[in-house]
Backbone of each chain as nested JSON, in Angstrom:
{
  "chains": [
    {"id": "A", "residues": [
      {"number": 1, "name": "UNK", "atoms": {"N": [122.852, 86.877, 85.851], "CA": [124.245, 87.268, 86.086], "C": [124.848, 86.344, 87.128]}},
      {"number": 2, "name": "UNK", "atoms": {"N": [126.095, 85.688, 86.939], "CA": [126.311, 85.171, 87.561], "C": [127.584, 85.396, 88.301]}},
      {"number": 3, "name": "UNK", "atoms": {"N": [128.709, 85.782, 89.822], "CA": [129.352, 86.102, 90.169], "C": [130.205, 85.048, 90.59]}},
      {"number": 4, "name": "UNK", "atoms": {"N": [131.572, 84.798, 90.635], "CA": [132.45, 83.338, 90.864], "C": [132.293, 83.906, 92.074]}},
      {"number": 5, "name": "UNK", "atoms": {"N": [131.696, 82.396, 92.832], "CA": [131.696, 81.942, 94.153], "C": [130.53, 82.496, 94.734]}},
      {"number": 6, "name": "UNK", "atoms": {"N": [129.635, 83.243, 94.003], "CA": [128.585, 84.267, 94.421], "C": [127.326, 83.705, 94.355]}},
      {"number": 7, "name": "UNK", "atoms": {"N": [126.547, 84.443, 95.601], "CA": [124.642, 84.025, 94.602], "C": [124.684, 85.536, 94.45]}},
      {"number": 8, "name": "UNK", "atoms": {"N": [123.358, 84.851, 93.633], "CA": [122.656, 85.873, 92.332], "C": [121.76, 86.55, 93.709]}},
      {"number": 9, "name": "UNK", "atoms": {"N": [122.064, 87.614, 93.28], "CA": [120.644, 88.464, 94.109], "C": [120.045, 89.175, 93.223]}},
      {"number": 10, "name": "UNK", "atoms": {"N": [118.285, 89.078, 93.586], "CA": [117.643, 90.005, 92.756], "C": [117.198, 90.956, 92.978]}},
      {"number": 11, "name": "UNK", "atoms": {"N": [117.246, 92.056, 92.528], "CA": [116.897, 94.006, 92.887], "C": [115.891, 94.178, 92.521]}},
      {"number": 12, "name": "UNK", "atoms": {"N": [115.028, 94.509, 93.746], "CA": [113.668, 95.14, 93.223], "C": [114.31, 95.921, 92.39]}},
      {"number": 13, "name": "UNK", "atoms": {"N": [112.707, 96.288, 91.268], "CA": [113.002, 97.453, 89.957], "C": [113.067, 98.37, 90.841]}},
      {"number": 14, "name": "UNK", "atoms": {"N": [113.437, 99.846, 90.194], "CA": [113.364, 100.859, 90.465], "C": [111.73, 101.067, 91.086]}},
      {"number": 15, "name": "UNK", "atoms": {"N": [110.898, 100.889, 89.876], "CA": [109.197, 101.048, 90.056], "C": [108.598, 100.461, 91.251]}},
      {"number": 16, "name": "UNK", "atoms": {"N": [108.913, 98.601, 91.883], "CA": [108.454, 98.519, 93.265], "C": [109.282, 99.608, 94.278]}},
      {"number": 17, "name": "UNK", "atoms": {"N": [110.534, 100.182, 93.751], "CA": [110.71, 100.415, 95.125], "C": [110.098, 102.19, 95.35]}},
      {"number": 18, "name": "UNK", "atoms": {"N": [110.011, 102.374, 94.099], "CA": [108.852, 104.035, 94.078], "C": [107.516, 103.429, 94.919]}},
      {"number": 19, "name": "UNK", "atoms": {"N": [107.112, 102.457, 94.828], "CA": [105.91, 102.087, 95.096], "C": [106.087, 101.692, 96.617]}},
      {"number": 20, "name": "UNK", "atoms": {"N": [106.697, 101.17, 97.464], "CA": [107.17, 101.114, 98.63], "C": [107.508, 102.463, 99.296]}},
      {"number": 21, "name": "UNK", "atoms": {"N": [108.242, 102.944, 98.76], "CA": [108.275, 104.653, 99.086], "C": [107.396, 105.252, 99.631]}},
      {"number": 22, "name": "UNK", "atoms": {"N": [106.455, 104.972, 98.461], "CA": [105.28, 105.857, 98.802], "C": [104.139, 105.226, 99.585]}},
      {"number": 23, "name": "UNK", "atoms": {"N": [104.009, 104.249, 99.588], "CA": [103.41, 103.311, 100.918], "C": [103.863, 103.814, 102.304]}},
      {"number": 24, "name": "UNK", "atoms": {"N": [105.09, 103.553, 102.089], "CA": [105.846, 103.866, 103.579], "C": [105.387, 105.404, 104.053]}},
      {"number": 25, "name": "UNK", "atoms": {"N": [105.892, 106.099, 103.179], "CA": [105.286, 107.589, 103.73], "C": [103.777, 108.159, 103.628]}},
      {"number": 26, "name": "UNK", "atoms": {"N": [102.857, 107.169, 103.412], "CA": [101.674, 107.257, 103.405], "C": [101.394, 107.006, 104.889]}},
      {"number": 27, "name": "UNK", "atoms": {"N": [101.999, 105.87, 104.944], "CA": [101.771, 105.067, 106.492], "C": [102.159, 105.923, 107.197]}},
      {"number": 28, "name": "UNK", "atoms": {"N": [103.273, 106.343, 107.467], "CA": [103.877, 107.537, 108.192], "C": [102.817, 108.606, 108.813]}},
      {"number": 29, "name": "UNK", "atoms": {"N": [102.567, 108.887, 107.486], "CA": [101.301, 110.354, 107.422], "C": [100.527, 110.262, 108.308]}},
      {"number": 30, "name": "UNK", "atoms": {"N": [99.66, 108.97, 108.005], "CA": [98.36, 108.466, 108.62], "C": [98.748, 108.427, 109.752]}},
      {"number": 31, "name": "UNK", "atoms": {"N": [99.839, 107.671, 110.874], "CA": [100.289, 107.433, 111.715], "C": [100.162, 109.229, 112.617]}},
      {"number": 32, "name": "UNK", "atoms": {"N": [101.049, 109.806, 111.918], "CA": [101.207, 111.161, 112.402], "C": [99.956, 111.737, 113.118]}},
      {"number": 33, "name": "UNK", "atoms": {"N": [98.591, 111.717, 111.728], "CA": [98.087, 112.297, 111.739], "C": [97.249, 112.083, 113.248]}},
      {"number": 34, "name": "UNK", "atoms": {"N": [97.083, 110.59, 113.092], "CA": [95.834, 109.628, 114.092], "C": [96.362, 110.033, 115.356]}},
      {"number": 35, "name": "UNK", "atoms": {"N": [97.953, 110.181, 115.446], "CA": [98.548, 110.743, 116.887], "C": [98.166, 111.863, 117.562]}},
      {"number": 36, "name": "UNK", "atoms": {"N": [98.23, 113.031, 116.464], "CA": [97.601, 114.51, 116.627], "C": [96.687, 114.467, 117.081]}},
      {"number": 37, "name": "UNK", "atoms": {"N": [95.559, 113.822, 116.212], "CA": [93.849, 114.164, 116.163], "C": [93.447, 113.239, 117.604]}},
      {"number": 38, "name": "UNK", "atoms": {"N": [94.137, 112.233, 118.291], "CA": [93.713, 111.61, 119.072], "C": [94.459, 112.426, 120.502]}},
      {"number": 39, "name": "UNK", "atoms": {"N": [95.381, 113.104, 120.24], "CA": [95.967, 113.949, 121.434], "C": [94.575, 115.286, 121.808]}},
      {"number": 40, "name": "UNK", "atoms": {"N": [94.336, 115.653, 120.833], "CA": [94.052, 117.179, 120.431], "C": [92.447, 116.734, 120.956]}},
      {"number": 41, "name": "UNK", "atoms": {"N": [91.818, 115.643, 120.374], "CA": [90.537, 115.048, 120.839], "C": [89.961, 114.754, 122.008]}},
      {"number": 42, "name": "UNK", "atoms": {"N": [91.276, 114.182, 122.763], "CA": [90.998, 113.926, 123.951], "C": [91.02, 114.82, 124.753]}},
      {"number": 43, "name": "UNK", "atoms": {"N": [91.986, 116.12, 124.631], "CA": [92.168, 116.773, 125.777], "C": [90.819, 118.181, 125.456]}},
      {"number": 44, "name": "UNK", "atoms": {"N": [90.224, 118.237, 123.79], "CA": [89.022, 119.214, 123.627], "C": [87.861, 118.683, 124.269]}},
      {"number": 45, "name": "UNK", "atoms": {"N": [87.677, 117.219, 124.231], "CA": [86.451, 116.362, 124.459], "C": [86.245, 115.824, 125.547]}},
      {"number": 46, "name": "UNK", "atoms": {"N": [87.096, 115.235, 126.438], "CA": [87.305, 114.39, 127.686], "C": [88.117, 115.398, 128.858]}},
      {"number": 47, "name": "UNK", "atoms": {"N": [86.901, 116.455, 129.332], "CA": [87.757, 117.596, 130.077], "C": [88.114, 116.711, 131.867]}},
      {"number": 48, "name": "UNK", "atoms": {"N": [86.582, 116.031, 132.023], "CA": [86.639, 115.56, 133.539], "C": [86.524, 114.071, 133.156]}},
      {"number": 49, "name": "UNK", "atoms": {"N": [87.241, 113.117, 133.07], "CA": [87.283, 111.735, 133.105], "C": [86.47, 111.419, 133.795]}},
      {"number": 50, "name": "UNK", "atoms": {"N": [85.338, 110.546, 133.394], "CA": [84.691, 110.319, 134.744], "C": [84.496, 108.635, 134.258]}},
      {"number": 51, "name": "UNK", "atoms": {"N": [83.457, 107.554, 134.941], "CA": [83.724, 106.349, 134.514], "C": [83.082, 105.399, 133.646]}},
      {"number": 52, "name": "UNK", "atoms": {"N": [82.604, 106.596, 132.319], "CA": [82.347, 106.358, 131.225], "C": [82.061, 107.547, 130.533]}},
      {"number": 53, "name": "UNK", "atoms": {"N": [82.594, 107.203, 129.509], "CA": [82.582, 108.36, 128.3], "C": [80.821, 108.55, 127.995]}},
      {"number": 54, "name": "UNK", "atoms": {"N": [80.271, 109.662, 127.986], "CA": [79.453, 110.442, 127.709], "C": [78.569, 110.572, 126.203]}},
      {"number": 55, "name": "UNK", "atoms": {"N": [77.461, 110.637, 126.082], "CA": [77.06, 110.571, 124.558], "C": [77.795, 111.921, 124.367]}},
      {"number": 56, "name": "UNK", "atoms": {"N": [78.38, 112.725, 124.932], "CA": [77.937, 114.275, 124.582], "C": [79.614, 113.721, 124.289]}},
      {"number": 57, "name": "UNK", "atoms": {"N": [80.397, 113.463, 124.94], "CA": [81.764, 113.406, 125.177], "C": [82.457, 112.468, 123.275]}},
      {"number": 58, "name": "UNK", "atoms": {"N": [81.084, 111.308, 123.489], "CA": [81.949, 110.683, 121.963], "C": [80.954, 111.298, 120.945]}},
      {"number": 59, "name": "UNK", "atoms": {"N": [80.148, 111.919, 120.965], "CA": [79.717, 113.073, 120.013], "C": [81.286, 113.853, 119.367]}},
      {"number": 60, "name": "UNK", "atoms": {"N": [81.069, 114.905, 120.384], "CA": [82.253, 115.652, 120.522], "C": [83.524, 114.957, 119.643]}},
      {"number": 61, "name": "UNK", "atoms": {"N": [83.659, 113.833, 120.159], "CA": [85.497, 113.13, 119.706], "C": [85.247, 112.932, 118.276]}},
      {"number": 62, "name": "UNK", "atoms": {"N": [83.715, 112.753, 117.73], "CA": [83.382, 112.53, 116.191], "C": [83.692, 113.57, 115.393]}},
      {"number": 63, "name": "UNK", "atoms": {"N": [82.959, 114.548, 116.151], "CA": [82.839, 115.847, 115.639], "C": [84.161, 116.163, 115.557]}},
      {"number": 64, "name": "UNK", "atoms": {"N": [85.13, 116.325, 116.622], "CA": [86.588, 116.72, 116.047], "C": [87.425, 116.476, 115.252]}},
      {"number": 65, "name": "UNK", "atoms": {"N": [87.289, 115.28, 114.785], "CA": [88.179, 114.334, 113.736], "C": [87.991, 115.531, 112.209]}},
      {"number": 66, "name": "UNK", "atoms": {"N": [86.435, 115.221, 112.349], "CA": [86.247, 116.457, 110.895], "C": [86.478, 117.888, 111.431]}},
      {"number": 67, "name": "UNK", "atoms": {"N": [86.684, 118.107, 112.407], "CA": [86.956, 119.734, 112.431], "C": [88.227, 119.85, 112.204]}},
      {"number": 68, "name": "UNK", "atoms": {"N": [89.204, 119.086, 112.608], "CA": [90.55, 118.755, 112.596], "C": [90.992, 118.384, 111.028]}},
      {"number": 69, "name": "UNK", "atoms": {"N": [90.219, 117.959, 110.371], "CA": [90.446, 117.84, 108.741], "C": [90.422, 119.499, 107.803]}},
      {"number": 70, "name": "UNK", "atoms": {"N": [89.199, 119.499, 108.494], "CA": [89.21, 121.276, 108.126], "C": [90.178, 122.078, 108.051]}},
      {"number": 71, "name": "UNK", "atoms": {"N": [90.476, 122.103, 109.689], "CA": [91.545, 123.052, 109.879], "C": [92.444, 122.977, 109.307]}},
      {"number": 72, "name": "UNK", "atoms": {"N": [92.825, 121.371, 108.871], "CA": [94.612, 121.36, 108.196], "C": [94.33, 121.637, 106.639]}},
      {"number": 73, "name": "UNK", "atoms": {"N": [93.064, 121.579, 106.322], "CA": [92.44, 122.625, 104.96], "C": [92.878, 123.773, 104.653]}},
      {"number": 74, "name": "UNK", "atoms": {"N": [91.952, 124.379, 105.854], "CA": [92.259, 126.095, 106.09], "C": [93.496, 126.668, 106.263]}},
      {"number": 75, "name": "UNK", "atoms": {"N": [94.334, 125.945, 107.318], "CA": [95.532, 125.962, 107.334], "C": [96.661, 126.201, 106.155]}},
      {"number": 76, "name": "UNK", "atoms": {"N": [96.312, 124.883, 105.021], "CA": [96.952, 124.69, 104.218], "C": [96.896, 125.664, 103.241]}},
      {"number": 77, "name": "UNK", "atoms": {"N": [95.747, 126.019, 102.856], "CA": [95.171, 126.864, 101.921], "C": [95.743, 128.537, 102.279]}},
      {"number": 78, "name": "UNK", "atoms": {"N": [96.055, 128.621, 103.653], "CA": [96.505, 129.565, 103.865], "C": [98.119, 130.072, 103.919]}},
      {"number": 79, "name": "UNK", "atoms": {"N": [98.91, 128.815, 103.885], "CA": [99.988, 128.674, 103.948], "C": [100.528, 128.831, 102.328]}},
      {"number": 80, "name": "UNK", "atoms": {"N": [99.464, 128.332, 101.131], "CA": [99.775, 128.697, 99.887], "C": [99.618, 129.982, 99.804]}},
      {"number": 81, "name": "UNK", "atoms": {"N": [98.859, 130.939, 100.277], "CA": [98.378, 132.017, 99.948], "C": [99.733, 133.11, 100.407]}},
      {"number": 82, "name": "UNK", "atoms": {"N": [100.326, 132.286, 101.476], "CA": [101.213, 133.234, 102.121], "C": [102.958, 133.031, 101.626]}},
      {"number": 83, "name": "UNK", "atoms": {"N": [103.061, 131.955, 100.913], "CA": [104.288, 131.678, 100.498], "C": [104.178, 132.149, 99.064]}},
      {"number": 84, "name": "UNK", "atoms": {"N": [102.99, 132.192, 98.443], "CA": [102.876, 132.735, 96.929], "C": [103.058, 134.155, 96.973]}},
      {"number": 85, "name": "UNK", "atoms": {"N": [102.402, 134.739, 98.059], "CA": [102.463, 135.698, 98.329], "C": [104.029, 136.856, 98.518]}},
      {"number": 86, "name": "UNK", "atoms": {"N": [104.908, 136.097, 98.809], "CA": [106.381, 135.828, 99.007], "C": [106.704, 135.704, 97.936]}},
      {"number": 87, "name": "UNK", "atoms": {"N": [107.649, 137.15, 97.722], "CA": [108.426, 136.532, 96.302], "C": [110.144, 136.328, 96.507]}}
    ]},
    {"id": "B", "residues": [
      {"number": 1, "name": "UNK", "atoms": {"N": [126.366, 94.406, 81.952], "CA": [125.216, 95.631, 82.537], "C": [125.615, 95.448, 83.89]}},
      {"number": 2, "name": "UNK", "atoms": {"N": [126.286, 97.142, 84.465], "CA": [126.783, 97.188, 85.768], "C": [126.008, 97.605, 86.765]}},
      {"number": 3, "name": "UNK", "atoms": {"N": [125.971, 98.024, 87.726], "CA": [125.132, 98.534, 88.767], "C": [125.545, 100.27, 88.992]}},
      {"number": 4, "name": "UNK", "atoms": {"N": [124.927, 101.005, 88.377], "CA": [125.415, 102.083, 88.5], "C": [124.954, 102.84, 89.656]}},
      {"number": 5, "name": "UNK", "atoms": {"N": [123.994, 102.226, 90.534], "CA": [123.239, 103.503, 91.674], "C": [121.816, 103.173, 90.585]}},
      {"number": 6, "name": "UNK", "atoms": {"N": [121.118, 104.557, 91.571], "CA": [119.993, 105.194, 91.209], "C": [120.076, 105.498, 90.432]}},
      {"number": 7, "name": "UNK", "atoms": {"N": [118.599, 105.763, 89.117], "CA": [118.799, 106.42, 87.711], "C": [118.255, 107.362, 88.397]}},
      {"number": 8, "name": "UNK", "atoms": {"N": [118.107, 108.444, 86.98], "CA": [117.921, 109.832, 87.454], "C": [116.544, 110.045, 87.407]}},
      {"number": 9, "name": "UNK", "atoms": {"N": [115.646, 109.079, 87.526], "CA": [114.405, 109.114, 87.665], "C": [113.686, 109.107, 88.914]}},
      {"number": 10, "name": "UNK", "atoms": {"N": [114.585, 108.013, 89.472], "CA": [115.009, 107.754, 91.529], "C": [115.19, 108.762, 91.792]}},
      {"number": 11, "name": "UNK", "atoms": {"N": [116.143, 109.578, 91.096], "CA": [116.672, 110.709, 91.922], "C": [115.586, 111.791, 92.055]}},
      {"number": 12, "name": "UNK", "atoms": {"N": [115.267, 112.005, 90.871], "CA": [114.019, 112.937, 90.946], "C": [112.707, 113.102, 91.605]}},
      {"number": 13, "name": "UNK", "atoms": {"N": [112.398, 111.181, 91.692], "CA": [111.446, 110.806, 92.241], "C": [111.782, 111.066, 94.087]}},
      {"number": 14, "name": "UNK", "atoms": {"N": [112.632, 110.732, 94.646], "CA": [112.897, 110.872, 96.237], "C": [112.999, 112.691, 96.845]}},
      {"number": 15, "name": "UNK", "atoms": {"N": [113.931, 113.021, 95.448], "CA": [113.427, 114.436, 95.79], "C": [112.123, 115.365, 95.845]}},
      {"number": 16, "name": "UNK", "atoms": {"N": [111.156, 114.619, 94.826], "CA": [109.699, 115.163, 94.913], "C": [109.234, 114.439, 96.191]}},
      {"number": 17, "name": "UNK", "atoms": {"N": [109.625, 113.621, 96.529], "CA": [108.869, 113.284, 98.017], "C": [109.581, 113.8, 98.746]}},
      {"number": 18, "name": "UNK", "atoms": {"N": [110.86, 114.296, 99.052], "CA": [111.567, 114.703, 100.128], "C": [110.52, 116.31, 100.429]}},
      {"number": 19, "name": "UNK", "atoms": {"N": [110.426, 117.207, 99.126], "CA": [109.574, 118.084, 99.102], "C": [108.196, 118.031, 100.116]}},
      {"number": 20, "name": "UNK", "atoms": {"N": [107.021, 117.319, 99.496], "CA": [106.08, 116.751, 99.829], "C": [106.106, 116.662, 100.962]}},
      {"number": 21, "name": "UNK", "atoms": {"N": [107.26, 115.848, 101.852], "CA": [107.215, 115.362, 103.237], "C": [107.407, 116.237, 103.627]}},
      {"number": 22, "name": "UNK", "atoms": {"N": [108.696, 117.441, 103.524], "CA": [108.938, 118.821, 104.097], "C": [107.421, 119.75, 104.202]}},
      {"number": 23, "name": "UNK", "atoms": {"N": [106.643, 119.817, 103.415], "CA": [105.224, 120.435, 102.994], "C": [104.049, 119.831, 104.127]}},
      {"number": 24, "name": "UNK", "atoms": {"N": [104.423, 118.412, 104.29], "CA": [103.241, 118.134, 105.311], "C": [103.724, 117.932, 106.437]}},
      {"number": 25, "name": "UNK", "atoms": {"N": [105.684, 118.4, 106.763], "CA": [105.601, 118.831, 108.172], "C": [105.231, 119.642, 108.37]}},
      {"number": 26, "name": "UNK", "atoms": {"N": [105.458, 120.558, 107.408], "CA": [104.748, 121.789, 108.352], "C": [104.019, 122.124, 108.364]}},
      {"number": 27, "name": "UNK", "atoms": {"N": [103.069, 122.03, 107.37], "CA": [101.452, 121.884, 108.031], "C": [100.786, 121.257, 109.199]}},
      {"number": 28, "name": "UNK", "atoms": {"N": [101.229, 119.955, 109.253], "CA": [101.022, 119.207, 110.175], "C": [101.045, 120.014, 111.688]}},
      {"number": 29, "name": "UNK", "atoms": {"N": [102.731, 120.323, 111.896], "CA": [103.064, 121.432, 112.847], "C": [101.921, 122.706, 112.79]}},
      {"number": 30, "name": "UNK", "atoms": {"N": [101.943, 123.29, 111.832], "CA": [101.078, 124.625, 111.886], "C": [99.63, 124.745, 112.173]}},
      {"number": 31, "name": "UNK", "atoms": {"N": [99.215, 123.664, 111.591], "CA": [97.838, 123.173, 112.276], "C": [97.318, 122.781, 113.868]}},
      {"number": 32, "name": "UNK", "atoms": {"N": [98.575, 122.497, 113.8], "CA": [98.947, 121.504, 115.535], "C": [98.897, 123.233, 116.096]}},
      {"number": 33, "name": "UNK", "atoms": {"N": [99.53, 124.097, 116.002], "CA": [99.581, 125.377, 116.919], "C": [98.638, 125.778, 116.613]}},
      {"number": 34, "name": "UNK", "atoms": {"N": [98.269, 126.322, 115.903], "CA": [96.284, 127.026, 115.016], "C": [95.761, 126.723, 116.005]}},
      {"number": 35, "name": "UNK", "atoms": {"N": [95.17, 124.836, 115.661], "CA": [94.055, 124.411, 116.375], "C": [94.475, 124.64, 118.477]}},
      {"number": 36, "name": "UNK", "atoms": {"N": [95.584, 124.709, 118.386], "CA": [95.547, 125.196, 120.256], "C": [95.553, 126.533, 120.103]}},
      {"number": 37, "name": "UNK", "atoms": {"N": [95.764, 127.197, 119.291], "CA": [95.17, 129.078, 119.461], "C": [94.027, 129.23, 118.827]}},
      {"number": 38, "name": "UNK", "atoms": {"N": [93.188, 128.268, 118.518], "CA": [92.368, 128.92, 117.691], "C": [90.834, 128.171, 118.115]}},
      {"number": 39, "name": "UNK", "atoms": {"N": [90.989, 126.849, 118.522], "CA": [90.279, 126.192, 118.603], "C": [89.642, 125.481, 120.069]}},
      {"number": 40, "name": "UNK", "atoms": {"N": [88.155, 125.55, 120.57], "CA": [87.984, 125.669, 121.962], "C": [86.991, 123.802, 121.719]}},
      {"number": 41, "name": "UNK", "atoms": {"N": [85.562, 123.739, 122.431], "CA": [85.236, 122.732, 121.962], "C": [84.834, 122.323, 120.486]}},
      {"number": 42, "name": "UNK", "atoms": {"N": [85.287, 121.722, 119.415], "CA": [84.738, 121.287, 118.719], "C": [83.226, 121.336, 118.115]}},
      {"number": 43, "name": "UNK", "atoms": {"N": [82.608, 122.159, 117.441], "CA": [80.681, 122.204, 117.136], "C": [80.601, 121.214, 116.085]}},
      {"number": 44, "name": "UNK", "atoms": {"N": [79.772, 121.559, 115.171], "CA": [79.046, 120.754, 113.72], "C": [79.451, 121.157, 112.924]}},
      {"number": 45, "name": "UNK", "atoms": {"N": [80.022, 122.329, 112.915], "CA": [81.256, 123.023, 111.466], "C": [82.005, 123.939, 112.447]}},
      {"number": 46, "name": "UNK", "atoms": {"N": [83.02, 124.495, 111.679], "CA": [84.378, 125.219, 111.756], "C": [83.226, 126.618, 111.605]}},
      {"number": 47, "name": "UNK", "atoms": {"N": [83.564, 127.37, 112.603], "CA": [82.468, 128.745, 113.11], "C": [83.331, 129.63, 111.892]}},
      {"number": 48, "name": "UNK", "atoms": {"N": [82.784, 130.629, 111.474], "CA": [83.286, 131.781, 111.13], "C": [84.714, 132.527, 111.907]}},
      {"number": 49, "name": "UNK", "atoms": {"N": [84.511, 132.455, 112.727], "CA": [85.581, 132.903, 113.707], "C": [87.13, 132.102, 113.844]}},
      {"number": 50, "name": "UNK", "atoms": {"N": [86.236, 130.467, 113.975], "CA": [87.117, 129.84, 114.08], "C": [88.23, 129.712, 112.659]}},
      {"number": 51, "name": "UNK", "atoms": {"N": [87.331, 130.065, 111.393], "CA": [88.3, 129.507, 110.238], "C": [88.741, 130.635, 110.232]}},
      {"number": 52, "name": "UNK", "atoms": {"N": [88.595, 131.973, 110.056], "CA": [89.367, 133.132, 110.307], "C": [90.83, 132.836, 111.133]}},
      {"number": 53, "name": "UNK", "atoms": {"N": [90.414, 132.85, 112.532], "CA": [91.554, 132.628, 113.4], "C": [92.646, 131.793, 112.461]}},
      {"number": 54, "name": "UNK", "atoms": {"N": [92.311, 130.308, 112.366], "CA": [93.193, 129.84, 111.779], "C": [93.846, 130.05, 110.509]}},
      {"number": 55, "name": "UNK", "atoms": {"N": [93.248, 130.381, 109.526], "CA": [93.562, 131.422, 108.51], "C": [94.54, 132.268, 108.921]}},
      {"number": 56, "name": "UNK", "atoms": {"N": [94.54, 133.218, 109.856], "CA": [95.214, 134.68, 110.124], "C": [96.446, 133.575, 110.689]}},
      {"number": 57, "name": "UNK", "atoms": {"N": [96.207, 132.877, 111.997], "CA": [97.274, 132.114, 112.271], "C": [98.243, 131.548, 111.356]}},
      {"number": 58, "name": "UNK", "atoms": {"N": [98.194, 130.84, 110.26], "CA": [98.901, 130.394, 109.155], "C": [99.2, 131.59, 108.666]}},
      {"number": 59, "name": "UNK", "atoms": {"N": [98.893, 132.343, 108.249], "CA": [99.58, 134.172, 107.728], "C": [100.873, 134.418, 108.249]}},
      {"number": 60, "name": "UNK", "atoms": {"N": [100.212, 135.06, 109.666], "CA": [100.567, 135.291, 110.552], "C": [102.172, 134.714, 111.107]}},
      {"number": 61, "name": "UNK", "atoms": {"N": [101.662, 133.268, 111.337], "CA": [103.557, 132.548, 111.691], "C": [104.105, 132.925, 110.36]}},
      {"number": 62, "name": "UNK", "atoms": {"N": [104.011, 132.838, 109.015], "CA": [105.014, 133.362, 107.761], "C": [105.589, 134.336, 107.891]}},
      {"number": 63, "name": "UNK", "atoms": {"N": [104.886, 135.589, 108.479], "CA": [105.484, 136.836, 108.553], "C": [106.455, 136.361, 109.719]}},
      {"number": 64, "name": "UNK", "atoms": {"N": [105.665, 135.899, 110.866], "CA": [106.349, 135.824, 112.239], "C": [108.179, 135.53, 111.716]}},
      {"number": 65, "name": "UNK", "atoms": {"N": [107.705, 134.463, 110.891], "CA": [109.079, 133.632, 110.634], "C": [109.997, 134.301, 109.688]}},
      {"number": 66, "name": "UNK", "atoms": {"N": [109.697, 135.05, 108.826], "CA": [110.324, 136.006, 108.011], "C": [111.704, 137.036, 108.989]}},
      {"number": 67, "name": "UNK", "atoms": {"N": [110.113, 137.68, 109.832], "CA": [110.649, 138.492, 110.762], "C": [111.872, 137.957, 111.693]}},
      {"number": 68, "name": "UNK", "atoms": {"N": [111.416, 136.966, 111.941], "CA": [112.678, 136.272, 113.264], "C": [114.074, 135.883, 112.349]}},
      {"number": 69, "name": "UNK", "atoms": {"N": [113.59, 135.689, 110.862], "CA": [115.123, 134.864, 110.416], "C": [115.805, 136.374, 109.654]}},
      {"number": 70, "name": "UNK", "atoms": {"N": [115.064, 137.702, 109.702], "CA": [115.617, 138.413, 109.82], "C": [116.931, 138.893, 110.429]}},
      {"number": 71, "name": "UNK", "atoms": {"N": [115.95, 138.911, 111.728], "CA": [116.634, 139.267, 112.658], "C": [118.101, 138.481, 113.389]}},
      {"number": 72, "name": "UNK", "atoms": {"N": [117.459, 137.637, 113.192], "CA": [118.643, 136.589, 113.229], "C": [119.879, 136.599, 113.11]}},
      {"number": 73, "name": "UNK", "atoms": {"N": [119.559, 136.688, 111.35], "CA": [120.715, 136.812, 110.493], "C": [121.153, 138.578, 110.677]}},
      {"number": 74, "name": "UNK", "atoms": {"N": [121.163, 139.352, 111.396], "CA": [121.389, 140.555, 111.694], "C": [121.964, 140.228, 112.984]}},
      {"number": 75, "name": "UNK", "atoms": {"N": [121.891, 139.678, 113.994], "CA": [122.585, 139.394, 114.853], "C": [124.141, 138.754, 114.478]}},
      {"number": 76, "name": "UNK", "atoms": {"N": [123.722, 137.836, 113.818], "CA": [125.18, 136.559, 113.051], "C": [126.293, 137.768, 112.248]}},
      {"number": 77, "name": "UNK", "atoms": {"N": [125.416, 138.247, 111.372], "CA": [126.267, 139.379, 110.86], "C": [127.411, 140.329, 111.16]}},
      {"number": 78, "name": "UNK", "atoms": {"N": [126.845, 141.01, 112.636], "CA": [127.341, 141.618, 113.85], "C": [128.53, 141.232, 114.441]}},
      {"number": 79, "name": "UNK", "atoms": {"N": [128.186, 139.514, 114.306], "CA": [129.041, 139.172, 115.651], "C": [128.73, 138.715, 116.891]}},
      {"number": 80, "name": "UNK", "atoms": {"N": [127.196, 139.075, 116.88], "CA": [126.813, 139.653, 118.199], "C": [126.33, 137.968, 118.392]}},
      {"number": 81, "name": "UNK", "atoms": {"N": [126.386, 136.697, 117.831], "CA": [126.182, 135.752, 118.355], "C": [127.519, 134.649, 118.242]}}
    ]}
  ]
}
């Protein structure tokens, strides 16, 4: 297509830009999530700072990441139960 | 061939994610309060107790929130805000 006096610009399809979309709010997610789990980690796991982290201490910060997956499981699972529940 | 906007496939498509994203704020959020009412150090699994708590917690704020936008809207009604 050509426009007098114009350049041609080309439009992503519709399909890259679904696909960017959903990249972007993937990234987002992840971002969110790593913020939470690293707030929530530190302050369950690292009670007395001292001047090195602890086997027991990065045990602990391992262990929370998956407890923290759980919960937004349990959570979730419970949040269907309670909006279905809702009519 | 003009530029009409978004087809209605876009449209459909941004609204199923607008959904989605609404769905994992608030989980996100609801989890975020759970795990500070519910959750002390971290073990090797999620205790009995602990998945309960959070369980009842997710219940629990639905009603909470039912109840408050009740009330709410009973105030607005009134006048009284």
């Amino acid at each position: 297509m050509d426009f007098a006096g114009g350049q041609s610009v080309q439009m992503p399809s519709e399909s890259d830009m679904m696909h960017q979309v959903k990249a972007e709010l993937a990234t987002a997610y992840a971002q969110e999530f790593y913020n939470t789990v690293r707030d929530k980690c530190f302050k369950a796991c690292v009670t007395s700072p001292s001047s090195s982290l602890s086997s027991s201490e990065r045990t602990c910060l391992e262990r929370c990441v998956d407890r923290y997956v759980e919960a937004t499981q349990v959570v979730s699972q419970s949040a269907i139960k309670a909006l279905q529940g809702h009519s | 061939m003009s530029n009409q906007g978004v087809s209605p496939q876009m449209m459909s498509f941004l609204e199923q994610e607008k959904k989605k994203a609404a769905v994992n704020e608030i989980i996100g959020q609801l989890t975020n309060i759970c795990w500070d009412k519910c959750m002390s150090t971290p073990g090797r699994k999620l205790s009995w107790g602990e998945e309960q708590c959070l369980s009842n917690c997710a219940q629990r704020f639905f009603e909470s929130s039912q109840i408050l936008l009740q009330k709410i809207g009973q105030k607005s009604g009134s006048g009284g805000m």
